[in-house]
Each structure stands twice: as structure tokens, then as C-alpha cells.
N, CA, C and O of each residue as an XYZ file, in Angstrom:
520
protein
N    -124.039   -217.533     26.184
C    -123.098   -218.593     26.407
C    -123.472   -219.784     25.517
O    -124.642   -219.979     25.188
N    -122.295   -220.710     25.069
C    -122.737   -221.651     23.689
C    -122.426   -222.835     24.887
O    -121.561   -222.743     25.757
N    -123.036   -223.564     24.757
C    -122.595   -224.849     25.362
C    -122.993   -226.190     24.775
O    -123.945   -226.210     23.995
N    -122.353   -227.314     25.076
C    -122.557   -228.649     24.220
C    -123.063   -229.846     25.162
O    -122.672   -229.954     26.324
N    -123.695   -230.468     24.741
C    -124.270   -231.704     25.263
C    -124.844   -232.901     24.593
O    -125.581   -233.049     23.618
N    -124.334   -233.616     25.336
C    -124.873   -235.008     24.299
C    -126.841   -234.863     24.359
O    -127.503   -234.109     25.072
N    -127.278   -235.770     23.449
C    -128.943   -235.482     23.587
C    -129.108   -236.370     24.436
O    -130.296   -236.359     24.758
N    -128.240   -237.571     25.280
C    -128.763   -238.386     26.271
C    -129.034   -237.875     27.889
O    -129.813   -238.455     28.646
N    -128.168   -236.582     28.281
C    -127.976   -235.637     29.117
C    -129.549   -235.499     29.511
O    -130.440   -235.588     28.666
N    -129.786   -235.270     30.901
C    -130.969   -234.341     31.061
C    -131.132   -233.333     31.026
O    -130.216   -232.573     31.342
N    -132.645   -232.734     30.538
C    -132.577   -231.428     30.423
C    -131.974   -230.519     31.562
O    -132.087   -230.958     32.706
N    -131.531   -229.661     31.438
C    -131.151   -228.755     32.502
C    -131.936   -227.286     32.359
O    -132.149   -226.861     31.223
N    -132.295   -226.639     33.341
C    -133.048   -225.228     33.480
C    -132.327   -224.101     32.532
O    -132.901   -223.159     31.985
N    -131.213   -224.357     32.482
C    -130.023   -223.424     32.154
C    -129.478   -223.416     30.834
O    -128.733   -222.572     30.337
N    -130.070   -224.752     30.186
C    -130.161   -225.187     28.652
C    -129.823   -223.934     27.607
O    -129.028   -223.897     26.668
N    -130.794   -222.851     28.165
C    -131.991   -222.210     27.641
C    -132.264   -222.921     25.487
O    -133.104   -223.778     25.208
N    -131.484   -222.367     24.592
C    -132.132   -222.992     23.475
C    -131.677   -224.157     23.477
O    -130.736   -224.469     24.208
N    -132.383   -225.167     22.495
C    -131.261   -226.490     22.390
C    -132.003   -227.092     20.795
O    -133.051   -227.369     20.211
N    -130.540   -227.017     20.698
C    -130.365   -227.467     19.001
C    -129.322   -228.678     18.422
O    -128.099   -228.745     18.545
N    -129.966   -229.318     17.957
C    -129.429   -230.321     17.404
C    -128.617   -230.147     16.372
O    -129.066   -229.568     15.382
N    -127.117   -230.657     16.386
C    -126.642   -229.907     15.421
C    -125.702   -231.192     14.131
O    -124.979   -230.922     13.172
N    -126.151   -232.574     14.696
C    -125.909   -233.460     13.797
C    -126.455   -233.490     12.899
O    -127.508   -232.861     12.805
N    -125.849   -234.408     11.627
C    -126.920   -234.673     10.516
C    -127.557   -235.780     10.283
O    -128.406   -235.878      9.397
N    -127.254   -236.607     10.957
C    -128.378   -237.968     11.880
C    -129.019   -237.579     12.871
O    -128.676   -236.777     13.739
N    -129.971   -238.151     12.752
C    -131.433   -238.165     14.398
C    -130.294   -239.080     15.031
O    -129.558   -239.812     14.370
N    -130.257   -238.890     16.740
C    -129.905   -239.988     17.336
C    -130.691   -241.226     17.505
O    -131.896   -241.474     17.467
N    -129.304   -242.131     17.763
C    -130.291   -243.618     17.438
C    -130.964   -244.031     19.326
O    -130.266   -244.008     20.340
N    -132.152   -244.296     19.266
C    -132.739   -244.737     20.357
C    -133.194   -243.820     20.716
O    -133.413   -243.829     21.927
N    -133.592   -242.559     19.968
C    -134.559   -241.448     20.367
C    -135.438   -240.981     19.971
O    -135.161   -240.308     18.979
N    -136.984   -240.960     20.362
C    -138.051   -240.679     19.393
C    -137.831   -239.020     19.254
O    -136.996   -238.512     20.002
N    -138.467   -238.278     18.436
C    -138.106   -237.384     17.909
C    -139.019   -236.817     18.485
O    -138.702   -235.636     18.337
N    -140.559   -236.836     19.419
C    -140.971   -236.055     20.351
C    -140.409   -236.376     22.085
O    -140.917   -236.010     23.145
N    -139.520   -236.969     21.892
C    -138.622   -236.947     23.722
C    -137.584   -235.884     23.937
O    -137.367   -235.366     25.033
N    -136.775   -235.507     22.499
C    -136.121   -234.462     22.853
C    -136.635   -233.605     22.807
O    -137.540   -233.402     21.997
N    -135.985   -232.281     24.211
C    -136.334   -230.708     24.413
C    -135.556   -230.051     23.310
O    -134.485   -229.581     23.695
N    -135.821   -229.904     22.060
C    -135.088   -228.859     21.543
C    -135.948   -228.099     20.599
O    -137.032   -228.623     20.343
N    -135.710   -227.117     20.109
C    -135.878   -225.895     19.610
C    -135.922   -226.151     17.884
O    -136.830   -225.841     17.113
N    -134.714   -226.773     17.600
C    -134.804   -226.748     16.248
C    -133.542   -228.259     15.941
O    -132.958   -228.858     16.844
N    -133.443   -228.486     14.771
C    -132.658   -229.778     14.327
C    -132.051   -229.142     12.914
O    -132.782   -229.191     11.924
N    -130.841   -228.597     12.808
C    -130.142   -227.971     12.109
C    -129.163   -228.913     11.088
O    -127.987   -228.642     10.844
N    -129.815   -229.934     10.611
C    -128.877   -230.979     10.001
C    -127.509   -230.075      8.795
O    -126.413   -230.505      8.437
N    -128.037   -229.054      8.540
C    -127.227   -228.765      7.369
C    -125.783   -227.937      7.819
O    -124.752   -227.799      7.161
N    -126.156   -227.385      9.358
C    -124.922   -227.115     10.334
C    -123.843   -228.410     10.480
O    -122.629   -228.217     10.549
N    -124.310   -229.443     10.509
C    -123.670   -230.486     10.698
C    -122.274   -230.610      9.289
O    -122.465   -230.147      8.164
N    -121.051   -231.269      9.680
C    -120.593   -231.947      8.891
C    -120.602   -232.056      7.414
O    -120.958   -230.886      7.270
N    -120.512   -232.461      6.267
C    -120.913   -233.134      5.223
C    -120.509   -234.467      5.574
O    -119.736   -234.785      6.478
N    -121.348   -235.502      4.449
C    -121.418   -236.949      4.859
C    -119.833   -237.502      4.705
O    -119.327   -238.384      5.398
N    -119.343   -236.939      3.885
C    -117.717   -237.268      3.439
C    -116.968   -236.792      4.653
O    -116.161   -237.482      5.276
N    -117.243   -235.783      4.882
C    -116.087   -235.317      6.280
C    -116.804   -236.500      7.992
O    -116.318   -237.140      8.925
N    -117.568   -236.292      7.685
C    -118.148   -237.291      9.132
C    -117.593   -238.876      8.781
O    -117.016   -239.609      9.584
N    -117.897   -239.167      7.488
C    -117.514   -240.761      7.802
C    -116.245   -240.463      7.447
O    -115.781   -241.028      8.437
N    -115.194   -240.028      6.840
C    -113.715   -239.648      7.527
C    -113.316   -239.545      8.490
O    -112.220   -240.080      8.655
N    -113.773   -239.009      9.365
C    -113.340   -238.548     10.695
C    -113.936   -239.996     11.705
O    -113.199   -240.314     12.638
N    -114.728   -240.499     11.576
C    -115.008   -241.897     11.939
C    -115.384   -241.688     13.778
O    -115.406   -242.746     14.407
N    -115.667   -240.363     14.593
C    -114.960   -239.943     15.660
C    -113.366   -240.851     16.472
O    -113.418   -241.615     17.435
N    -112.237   -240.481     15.784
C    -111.399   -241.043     15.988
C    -110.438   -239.891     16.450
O    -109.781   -239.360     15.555
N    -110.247   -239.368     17.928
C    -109.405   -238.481     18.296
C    -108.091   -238.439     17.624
O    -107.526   -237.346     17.621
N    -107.449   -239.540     16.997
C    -106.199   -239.046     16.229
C    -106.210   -237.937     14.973
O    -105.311   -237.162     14.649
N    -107.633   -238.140     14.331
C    -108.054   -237.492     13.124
C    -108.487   -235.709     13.243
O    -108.430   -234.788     12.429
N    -109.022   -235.825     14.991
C    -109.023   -234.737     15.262
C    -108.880   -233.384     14.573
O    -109.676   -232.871     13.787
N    -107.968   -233.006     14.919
C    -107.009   -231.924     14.295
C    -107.608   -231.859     12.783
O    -108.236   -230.800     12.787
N    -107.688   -232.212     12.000
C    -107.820   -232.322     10.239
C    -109.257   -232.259     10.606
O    -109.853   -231.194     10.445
N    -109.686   -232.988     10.941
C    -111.691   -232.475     10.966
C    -111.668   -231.298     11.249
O    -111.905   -230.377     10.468
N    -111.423   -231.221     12.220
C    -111.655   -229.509     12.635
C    -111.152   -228.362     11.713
O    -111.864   -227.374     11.529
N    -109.954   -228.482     11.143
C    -109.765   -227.689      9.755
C    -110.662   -227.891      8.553
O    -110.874   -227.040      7.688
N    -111.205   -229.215      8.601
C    -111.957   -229.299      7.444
C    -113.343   -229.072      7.678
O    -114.140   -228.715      6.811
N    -113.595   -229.280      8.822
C    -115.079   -228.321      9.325
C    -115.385   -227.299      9.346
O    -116.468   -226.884      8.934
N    -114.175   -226.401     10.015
C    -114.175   -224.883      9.787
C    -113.948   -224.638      8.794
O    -114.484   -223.541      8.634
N    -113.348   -224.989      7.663
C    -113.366   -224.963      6.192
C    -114.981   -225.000      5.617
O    -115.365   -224.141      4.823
N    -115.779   -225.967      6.051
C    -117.318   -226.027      5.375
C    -117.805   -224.965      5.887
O    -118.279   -224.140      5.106
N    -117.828   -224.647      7.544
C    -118.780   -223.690      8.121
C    -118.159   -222.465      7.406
O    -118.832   -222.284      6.391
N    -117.495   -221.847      7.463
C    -117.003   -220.843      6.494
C    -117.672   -220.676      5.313
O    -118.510   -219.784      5.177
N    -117.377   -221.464      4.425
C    -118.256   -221.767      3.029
C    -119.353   -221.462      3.311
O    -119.835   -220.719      2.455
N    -120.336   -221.790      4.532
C    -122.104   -221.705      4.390
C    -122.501   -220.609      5.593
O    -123.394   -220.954      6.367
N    -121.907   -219.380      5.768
C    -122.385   -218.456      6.776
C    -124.047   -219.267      6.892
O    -124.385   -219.691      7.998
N    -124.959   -219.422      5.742
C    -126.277   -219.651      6.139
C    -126.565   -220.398      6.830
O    -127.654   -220.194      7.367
N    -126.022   -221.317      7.121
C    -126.309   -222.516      8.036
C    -126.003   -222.336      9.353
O    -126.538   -223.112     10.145
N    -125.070   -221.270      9.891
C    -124.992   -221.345     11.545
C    -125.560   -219.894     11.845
O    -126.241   -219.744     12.859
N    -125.282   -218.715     10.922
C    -125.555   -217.331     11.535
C    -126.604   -217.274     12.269
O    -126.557   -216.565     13.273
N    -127.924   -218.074     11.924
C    -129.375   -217.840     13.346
C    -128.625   -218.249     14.402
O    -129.364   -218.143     15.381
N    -127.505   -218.682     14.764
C    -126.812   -219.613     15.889
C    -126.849   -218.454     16.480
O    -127.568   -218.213     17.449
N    -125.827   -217.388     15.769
C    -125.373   -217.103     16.180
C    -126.378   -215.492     17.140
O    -126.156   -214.832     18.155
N    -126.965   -215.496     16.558
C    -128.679   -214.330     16.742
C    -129.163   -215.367     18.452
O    -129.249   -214.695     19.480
N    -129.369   -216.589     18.522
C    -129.419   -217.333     19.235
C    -128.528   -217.187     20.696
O    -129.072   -216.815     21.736
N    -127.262   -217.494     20.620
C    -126.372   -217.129     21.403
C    -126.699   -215.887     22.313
O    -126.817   -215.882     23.538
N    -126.847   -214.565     21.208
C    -126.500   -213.215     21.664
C    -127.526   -212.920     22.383
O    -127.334   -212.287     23.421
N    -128.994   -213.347     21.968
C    -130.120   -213.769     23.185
C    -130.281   -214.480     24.657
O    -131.008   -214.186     25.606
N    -129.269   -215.585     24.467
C    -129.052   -215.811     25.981
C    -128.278   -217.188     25.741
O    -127.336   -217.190     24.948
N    -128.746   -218.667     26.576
C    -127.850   -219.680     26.665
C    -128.466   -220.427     25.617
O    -129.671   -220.501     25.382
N    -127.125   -221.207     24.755
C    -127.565   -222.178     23.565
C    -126.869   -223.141     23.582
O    -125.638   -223.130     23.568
N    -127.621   -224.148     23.617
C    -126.778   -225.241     24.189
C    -127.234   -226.315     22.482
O    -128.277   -226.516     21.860
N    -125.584   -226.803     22.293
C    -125.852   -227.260     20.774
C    -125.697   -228.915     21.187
O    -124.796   -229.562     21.720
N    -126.483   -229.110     20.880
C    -127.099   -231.281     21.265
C    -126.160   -231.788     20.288
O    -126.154   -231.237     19.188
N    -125.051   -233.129     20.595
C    -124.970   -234.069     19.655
C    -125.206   -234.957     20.413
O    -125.568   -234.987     21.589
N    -124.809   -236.273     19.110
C    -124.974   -238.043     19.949
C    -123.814   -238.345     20.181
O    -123.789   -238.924     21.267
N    -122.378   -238.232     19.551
C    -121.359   -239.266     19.346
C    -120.947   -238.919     21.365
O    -121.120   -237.943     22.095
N    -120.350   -240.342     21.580
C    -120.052   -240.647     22.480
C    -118.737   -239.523     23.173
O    -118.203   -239.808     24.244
N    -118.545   -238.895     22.781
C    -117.018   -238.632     22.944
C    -117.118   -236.965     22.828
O    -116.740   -236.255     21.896
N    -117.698   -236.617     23.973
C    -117.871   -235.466     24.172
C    -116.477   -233.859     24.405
O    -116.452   -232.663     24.696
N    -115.515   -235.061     23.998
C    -114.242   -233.766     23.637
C    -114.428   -233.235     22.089
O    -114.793   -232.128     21.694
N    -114.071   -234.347     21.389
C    -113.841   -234.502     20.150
C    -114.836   -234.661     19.266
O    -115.075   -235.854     19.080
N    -115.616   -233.815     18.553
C    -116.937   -233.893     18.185
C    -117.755   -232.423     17.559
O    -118.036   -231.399     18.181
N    -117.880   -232.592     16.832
C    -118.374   -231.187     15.376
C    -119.031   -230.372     16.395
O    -118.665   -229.198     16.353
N    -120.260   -230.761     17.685
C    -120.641   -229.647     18.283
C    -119.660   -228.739     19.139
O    -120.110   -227.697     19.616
N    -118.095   -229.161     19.387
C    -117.498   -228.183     20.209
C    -116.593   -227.419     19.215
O    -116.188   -226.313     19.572
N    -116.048   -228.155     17.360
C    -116.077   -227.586     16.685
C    -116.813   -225.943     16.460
O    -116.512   -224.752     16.384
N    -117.600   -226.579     16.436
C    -119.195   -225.247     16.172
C    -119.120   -224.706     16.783
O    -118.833   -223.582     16.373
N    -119.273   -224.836     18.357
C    -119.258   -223.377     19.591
C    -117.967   -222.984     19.527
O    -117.752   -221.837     19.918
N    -117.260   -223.473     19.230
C    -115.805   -222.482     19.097
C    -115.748   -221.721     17.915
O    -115.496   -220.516     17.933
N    -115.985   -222.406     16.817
C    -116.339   -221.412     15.885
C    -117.338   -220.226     16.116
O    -116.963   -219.057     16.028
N    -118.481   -220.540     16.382
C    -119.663   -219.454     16.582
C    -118.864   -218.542     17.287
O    -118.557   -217.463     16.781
N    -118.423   -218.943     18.641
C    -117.682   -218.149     19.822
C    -116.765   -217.528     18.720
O    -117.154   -216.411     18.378
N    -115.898   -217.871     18.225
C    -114.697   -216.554     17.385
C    -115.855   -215.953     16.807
O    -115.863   -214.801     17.241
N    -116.699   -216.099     16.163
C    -117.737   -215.140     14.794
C    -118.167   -214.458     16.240
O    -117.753   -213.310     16.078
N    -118.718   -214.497     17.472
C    -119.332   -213.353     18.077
C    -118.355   -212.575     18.736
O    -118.524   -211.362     18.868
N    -117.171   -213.254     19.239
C    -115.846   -211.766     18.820
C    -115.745   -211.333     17.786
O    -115.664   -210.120     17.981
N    -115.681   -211.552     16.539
C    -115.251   -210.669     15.693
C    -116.589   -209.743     15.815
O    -116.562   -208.557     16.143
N    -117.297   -210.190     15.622
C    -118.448   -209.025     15.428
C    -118.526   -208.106     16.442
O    -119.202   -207.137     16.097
N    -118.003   -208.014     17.804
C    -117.855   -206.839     18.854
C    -118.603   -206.471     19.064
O    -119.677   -206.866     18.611
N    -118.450   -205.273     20.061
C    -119.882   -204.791     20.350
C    -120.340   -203.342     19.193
O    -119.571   -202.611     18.569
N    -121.644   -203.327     19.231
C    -121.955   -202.469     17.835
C    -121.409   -201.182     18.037
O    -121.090   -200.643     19.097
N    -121.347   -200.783     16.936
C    -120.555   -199.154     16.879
C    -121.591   -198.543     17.020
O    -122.701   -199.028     16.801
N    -121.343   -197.232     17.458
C    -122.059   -196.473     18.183
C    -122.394   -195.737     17.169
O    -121.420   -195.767     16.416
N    -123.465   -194.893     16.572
C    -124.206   -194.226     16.013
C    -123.444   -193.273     15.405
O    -122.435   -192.860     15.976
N    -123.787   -192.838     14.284
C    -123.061   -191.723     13.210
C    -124.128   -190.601     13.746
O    -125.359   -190.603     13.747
N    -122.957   -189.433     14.301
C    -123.650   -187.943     14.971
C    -124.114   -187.345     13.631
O    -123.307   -187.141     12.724
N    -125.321   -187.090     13.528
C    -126.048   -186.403     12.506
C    -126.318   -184.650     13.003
O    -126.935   -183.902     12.244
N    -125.803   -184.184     14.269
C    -126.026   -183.522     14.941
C    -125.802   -181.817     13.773
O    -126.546   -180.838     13.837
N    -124.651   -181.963     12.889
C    -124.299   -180.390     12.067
C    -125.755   -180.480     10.858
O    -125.971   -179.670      9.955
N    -126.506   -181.588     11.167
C    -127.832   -181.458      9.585
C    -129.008   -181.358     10.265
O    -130.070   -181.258      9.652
């Protein structure tokens, strides 16, 4: 299960990984207080699409095409996500205030379509006539 949370949230038991998935540290947080796993800045945004998008819910819509447009471009940057996920609960950390509208629910929706498409594995080629 992918889930999102701001990094001000308390930890929860149920977390299980937690990854930071902005490309800023949050502000007012030392960098040994957060529980997380890893800090994935290059999952994040580019600097041009983030200060565009300004988090301004009208802009919405167009970030999110233009996000899934980058994540596309860089399979390298989310696929461990997605190895992550299929292991158990991953919960992806941002800061911006505005926990609808915001690149980490971008991301778990994306990840979430990439682990449908990938299905469950095909079953073995019968070698059984050699």
C-alpha cells in the first residue's frame, strides 16, 4: 500500500517505509528527527515545474501532466519505489501544506498505475517435452 504524509505527521506503526520525496529538506526539521528510510530528491519535481506550480490548486491539473510527463522520462528515479511498495507499506513524506494537491499523491498514483500494469508475474514456461 503507497500512502502520503506530510513529514510534520507522527510517526505511525503502519508507516512501514518512509521516504521523502521532495527536492527541498523541510524547513524546521533537523535531518536526524525524521523516521525515514531514504530522501529521494531526484523523484521530486524539477525546479521549473515546482516553482510553476507555486502549490496553487488551480494549476493543479497541468502539474500533474507535467509531472507524469518527467516521472515517465526517468523510470530510474521511482522504480526502487516501486520494489518498495510490493514489499509492504510505503508511505511517501512531503512538506507543502496542502495535502490534496501535491507531487507526493502525484507519485502514489503514478507508482499505483506502474504496479497494475506490471500484474501479477506470469507463470513459468513448461520445459516439461526437454
Amino acid at each position: 500500500m503507497i500512502r502520503c504524509k506530510r513529514v510534520y505527521a507522527p510517526v505511525a506503526a503502519d508507516d512501514g517505509t518512509r521516504v521523502l520525496v521532495d527536492r527541498l529538506w523541510p524547513r524546521g526539521c533537523r535531518k536526524d528527527s525524521l523516521a525515514l528510510q531514504a530522501w529521494l530528491k531526484d523523484v521530486a519535481p524539477s525546479d521549473t515545474l515546482r516553482k510553476g506550480f507555486c502549490h496553487d490548486p488551480a494549476l493543479f491539473d497541468e502539474f500533474r501532466l507535467l509531472y507524469r510527463a518527467e516521472l515517465a522520462a526517468h523510470p530510474e528515479h521511482w522504480q526502487g519505489l516501486l520494489a518498495l511498495a510490493e514489499r509492504g507499506n510505503l508511505t511517501l513524506l512531503f512538506a507543502a501544506r496542502e495535502e490534496r494537491f501535491n507531487n507526493a499523491q502525484v507519485l502514489a498514483e503514478f507508482l499505483e498505475e506502474e504496479l497494475e500494469r506490471r500484474g501479477p508475474p506470469s507463470s513459468p514456461v513448461c520445459y516439461a517435452d526437454q
